[in-house]
VEXGULUM-557096 format. One record per residue: residue in three letters; chain; x, y, z of N, C-alpha, C in turn. Coordinates in nm, 2 decimals. Last residue first. Layout:
BEGIN
<r resn="ala" chain="A" n_xx="X" n_yy="Y" n_zz="Z" ca_xx="X" ca_yy="Y" ca_zz="Z" c_xx="X" c_yy="Y" c_zz="Z"/>
...
END
This chain:
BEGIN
<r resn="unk" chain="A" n_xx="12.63" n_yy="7.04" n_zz="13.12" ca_xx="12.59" ca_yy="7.11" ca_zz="13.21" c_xx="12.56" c_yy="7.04" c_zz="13.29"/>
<r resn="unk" chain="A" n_xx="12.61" n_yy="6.92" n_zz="12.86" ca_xx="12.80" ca_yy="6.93" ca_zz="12.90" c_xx="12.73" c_yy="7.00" c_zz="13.03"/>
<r resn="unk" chain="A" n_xx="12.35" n_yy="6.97" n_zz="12.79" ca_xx="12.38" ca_yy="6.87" ca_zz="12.81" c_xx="12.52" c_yy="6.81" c_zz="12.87"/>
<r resn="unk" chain="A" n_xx="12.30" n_yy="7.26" n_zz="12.74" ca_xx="12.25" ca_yy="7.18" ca_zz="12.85" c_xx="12.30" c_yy="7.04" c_zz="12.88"/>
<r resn="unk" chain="A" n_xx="12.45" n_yy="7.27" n_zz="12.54" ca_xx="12.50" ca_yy="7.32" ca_zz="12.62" c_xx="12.48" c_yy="7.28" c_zz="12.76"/>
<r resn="unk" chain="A" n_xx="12.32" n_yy="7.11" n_zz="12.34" ca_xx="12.44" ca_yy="7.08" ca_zz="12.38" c_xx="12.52" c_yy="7.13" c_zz="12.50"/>
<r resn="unk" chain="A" n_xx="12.05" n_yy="7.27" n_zz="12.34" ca_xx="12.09" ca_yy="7.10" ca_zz="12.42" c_xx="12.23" c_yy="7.06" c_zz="12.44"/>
<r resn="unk" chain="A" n_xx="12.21" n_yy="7.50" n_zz="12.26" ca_xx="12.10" ca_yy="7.51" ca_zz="12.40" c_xx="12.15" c_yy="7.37" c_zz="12.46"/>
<r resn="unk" chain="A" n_xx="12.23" n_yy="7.43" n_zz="11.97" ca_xx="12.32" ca_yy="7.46" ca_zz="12.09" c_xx="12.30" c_yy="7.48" c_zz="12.18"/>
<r resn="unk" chain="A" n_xx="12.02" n_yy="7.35" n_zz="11.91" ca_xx="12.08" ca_yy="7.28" ca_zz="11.89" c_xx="12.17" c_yy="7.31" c_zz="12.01"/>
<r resn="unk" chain="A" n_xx="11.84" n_yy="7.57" n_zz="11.93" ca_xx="11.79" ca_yy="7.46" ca_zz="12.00" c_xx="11.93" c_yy="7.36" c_zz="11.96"/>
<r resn="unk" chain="A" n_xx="11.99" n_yy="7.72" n_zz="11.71" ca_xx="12.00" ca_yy="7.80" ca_zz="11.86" c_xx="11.93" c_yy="7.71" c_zz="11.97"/>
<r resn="unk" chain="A" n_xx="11.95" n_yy="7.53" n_zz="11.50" ca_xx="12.07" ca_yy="7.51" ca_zz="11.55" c_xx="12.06" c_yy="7.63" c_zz="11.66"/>
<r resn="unk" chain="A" n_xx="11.62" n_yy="7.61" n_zz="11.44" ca_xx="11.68" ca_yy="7.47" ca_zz="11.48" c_xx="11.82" c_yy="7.45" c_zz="11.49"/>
<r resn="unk" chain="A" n_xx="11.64" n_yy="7.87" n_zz="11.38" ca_xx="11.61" ca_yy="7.82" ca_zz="11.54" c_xx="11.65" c_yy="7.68" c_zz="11.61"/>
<r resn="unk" chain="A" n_xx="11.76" n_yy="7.84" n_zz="11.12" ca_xx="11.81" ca_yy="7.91" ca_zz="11.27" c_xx="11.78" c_yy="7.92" c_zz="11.39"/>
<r resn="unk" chain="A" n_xx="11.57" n_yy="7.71" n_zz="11.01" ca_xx="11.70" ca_yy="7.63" ca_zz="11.06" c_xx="11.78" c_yy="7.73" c_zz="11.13"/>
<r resn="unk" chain="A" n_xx="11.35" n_yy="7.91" n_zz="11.02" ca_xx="11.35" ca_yy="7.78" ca_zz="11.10" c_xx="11.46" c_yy="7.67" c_zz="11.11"/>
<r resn="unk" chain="A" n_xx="11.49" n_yy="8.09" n_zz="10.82" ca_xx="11.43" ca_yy="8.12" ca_zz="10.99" c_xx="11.43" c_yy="7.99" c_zz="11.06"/>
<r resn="unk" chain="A" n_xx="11.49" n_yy="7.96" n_zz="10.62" ca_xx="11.62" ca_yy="7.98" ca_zz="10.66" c_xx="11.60" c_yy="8.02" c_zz="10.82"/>
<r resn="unk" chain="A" n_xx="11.25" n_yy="7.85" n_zz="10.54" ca_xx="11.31" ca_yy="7.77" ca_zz="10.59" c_xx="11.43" c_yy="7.81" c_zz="10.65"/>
<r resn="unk" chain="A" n_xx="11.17" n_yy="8.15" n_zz="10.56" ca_xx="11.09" ca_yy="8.09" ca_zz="10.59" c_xx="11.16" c_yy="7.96" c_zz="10.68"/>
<r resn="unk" chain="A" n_xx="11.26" n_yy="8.20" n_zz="10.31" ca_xx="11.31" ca_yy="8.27" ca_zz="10.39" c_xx="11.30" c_yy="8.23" c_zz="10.55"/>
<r resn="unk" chain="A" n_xx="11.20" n_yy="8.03" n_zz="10.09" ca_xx="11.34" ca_yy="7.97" ca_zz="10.15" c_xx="11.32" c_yy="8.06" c_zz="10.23"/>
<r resn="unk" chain="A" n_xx="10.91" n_yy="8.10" n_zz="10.05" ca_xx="10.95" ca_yy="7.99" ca_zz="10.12" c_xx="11.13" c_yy="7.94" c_zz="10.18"/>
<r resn="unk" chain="A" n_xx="10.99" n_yy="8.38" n_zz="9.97" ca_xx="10.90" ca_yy="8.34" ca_zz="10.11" c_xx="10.93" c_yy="8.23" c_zz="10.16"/>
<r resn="unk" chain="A" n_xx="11.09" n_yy="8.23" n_zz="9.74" ca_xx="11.18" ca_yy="8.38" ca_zz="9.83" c_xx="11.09" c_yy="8.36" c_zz="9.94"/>
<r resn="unk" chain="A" n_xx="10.88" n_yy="8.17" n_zz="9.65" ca_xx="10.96" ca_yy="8.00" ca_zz="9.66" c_xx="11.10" c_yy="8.12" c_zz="9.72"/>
<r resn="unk" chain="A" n_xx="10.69" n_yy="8.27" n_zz="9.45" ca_xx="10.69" ca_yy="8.19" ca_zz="9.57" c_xx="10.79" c_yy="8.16" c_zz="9.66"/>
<r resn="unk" chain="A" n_xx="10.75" n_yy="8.09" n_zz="9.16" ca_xx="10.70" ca_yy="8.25" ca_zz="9.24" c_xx="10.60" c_yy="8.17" c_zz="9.37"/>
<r resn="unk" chain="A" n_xx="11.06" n_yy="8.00" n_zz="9.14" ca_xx="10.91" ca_yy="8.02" ca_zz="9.12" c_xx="10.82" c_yy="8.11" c_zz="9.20"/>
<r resn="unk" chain="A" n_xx="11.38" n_yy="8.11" n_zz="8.95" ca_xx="11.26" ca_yy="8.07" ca_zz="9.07" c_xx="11.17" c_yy="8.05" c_zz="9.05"/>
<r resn="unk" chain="A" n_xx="11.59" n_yy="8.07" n_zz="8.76" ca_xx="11.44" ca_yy="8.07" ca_zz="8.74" c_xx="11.35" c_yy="8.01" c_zz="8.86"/>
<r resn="unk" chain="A" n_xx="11.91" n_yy="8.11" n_zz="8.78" ca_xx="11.81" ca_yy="8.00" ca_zz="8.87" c_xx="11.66" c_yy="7.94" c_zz="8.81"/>
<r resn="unk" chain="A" n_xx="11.90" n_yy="8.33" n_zz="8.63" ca_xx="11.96" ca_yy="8.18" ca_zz="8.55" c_xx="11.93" c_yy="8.02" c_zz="8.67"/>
<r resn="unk" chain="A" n_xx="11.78" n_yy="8.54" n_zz="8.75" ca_xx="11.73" ca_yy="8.47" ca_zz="8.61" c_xx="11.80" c_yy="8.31" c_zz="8.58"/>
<r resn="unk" chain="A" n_xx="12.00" n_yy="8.56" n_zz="8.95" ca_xx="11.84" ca_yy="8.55" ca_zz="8.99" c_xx="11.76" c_yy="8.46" c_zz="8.86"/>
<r resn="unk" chain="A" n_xx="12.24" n_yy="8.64" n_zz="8.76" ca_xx="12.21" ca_yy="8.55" ca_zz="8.83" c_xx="12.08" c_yy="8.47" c_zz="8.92"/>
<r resn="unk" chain="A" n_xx="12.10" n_yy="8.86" n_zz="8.65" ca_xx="12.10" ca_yy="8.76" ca_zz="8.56" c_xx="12.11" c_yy="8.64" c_zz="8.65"/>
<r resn="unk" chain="A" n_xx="12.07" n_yy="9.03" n_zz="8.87" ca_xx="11.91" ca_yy="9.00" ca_zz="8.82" c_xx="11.96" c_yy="8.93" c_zz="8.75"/>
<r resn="unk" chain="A" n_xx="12.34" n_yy="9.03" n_zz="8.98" ca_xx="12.22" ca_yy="9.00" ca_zz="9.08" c_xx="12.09" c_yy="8.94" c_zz="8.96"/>
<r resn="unk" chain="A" n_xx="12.39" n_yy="9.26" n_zz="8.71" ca_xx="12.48" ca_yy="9.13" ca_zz="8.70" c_xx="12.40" c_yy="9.01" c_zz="8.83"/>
<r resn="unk" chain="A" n_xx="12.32" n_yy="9.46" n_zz="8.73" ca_xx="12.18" ca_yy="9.34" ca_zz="8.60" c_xx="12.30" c_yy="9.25" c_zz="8.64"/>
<r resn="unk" chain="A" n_xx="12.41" n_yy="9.57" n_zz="8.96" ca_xx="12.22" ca_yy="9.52" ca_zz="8.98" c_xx="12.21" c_yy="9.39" c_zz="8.83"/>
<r resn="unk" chain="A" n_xx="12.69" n_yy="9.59" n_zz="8.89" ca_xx="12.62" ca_yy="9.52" ca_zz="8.99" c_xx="12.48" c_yy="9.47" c_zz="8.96"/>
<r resn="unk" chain="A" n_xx="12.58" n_yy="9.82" n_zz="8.69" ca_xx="12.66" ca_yy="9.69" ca_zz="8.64" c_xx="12.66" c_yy="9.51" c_zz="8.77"/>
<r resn="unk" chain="A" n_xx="12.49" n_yy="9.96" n_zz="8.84" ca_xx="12.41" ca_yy="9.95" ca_zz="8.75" c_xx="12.42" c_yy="9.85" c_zz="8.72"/>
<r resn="unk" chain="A" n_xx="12.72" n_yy="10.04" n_zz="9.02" ca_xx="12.63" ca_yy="10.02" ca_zz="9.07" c_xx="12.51" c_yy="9.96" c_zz="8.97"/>
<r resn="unk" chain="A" n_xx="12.87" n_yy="10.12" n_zz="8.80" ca_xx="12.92" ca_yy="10.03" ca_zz="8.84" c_xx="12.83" c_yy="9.95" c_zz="8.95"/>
<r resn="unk" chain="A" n_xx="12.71" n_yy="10.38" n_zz="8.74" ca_xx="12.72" ca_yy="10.25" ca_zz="8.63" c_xx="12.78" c_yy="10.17" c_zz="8.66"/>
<r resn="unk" chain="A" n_xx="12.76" n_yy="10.52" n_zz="8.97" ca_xx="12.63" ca_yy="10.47" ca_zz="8.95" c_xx="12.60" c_yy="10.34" c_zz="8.83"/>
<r resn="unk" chain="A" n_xx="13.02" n_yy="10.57" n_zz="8.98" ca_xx="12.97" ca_yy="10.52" ca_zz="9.13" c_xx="12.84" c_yy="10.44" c_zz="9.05"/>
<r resn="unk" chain="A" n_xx="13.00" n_yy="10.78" n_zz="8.74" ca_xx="13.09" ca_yy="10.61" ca_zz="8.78" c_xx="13.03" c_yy="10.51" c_zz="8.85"/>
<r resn="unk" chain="A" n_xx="12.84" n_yy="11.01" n_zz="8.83" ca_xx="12.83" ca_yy="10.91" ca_zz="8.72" c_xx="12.89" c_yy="10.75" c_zz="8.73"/>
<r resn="unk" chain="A" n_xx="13.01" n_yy="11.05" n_zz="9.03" ca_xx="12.88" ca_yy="11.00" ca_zz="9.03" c_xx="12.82" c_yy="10.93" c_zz="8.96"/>
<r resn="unk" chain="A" n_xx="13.25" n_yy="11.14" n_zz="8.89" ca_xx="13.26" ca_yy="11.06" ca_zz="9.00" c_xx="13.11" c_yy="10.98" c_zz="9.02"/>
<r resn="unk" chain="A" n_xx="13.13" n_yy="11.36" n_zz="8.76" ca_xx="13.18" ca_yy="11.23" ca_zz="8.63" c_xx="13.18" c_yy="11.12" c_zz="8.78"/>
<r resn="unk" chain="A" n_xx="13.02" n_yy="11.49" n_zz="8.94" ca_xx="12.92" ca_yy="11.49" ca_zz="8.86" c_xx="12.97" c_yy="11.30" c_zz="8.81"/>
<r resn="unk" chain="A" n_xx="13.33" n_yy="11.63" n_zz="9.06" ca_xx="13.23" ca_yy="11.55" ca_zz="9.14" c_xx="13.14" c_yy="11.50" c_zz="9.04"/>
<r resn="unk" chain="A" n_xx="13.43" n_yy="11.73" n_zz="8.81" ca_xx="13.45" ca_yy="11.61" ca_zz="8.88" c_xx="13.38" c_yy="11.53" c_zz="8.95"/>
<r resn="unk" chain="A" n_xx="13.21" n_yy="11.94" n_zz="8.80" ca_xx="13.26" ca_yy="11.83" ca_zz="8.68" c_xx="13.36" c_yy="11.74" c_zz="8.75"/>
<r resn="unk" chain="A" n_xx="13.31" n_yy="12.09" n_zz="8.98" ca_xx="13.11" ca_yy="12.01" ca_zz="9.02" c_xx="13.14" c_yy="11.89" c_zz="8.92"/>
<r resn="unk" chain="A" n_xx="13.54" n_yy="12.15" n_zz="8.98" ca_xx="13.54" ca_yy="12.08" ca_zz="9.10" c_xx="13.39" c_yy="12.01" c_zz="9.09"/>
<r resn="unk" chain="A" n_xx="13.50" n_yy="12.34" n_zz="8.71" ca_xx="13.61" ca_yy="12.19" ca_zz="8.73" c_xx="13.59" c_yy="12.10" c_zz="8.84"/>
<r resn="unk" chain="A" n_xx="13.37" n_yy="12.56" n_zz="8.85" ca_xx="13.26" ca_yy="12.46" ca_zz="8.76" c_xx="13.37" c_yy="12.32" c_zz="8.72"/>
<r resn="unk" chain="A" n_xx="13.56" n_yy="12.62" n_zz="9.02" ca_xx="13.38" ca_yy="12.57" ca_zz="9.08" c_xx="13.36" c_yy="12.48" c_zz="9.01"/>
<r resn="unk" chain="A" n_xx="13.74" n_yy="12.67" n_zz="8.82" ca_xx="13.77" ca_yy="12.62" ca_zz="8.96" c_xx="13.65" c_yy="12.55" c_zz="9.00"/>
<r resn="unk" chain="A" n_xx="13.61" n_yy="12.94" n_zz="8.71" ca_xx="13.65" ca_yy="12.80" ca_zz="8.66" c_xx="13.67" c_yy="12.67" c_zz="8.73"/>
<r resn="unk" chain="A" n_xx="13.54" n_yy="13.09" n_zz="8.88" ca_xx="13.42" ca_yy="13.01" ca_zz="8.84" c_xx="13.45" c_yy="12.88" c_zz="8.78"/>
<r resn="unk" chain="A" n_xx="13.83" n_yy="13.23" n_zz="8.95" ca_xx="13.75" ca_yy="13.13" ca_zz="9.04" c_xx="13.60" c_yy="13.02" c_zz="9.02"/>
<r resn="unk" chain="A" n_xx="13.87" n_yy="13.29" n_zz="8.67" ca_xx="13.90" ca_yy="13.16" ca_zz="8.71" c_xx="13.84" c_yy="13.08" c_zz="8.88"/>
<r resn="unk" chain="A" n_xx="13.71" n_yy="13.53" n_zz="8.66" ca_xx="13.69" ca_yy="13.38" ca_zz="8.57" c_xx="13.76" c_yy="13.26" c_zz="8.62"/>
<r resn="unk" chain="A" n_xx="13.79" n_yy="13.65" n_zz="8.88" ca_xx="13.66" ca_yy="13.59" ca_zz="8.88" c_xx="13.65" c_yy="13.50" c_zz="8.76"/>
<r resn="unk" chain="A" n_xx="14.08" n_yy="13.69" n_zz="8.75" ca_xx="14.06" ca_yy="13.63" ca_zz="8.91" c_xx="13.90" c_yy="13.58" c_zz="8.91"/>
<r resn="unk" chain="A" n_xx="13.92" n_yy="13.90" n_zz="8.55" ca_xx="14.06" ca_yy="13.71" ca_zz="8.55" c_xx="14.04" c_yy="13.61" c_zz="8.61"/>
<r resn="unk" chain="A" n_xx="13.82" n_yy="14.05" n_zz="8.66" ca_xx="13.78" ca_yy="13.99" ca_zz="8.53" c_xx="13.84" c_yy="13.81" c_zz="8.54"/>
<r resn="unk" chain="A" n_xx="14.11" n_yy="14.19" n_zz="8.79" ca_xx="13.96" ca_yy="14.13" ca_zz="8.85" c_xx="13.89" c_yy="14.04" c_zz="8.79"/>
<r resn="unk" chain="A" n_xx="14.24" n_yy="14.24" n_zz="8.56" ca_xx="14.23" ca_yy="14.14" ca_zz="8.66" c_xx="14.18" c_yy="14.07" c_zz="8.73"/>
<r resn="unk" chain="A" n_xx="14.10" n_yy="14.44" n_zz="8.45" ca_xx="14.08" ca_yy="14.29" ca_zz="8.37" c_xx="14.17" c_yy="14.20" c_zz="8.42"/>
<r resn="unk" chain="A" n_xx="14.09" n_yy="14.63" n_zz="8.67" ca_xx="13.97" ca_yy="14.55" ca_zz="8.63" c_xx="13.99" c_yy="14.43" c_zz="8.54"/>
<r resn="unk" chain="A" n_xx="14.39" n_yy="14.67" n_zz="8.67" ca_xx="14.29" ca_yy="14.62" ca_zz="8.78" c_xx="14.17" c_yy="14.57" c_zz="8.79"/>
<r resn="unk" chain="A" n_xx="14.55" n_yy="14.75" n_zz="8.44" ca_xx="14.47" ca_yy="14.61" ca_zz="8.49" c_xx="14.43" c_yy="14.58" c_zz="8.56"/>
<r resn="unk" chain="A" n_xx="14.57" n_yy="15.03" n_zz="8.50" ca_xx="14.53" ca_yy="15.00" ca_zz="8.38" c_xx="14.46" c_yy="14.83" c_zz="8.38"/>
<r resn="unk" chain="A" n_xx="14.68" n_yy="15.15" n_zz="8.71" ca_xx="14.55" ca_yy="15.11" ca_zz="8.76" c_xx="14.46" c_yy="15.00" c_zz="8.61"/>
<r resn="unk" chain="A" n_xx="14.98" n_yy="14.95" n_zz="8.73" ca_xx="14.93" ca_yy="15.06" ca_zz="8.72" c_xx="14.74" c_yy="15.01" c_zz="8.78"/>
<r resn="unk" chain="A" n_xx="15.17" n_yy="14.76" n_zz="8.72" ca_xx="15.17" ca_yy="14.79" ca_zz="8.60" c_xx="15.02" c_yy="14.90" c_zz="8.61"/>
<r resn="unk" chain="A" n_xx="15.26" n_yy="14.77" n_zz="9.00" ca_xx="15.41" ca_yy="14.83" ca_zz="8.90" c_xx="15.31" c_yy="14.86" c_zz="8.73"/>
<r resn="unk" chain="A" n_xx="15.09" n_yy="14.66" n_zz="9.16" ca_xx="15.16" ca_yy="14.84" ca_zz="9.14" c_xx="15.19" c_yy="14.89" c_zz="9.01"/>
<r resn="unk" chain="A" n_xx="14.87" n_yy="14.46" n_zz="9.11" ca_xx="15.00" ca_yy="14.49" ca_zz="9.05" c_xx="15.02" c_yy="14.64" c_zz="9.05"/>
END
């Protein structure tokens, strides 16, 4: 500012750098509360998986065993479709 002299130049400056820090530290506080969020809804996800996990009561064991059976009915319909295929052939 010309008009008001050399008298504010420094507690302009002063200004200008307080509010650019301001600016900074409002943009990390957003980003931070954003994260925050992302994470307690992610949180809220996880025990909402572990209650449903819980209200089955698997046995221990028994995640190998369905994974196991889930592999081998996958083979058993890619043999499914094969024969059918082979068989309209």
């Amino acid at each position: 500012d010309r008009y008001a002299g050399d008298g504010v130049e420094v507690p302009h400056a002063k200004y200008a750098a307080a509010y650019r820090r301001l600016r900074t530290v409002a943009a990390t506080l957003d980003e931070l509360t954003t994260r925050a969020r992302e994470r307690a809804q992610e949180a809220d996800l996880l025990r909402f998986g572990l209650n449903e996990v819980a209200a089955v009561e698997p046995l221990p064991g028994e995640d190998t065993e369905l994974a196991a059976e889930a592999e081998r009915l996958g083979h058993a319909e890619a043999l499914a479709s094969a024969a059918s295929l082979a068989h309209t052939a």
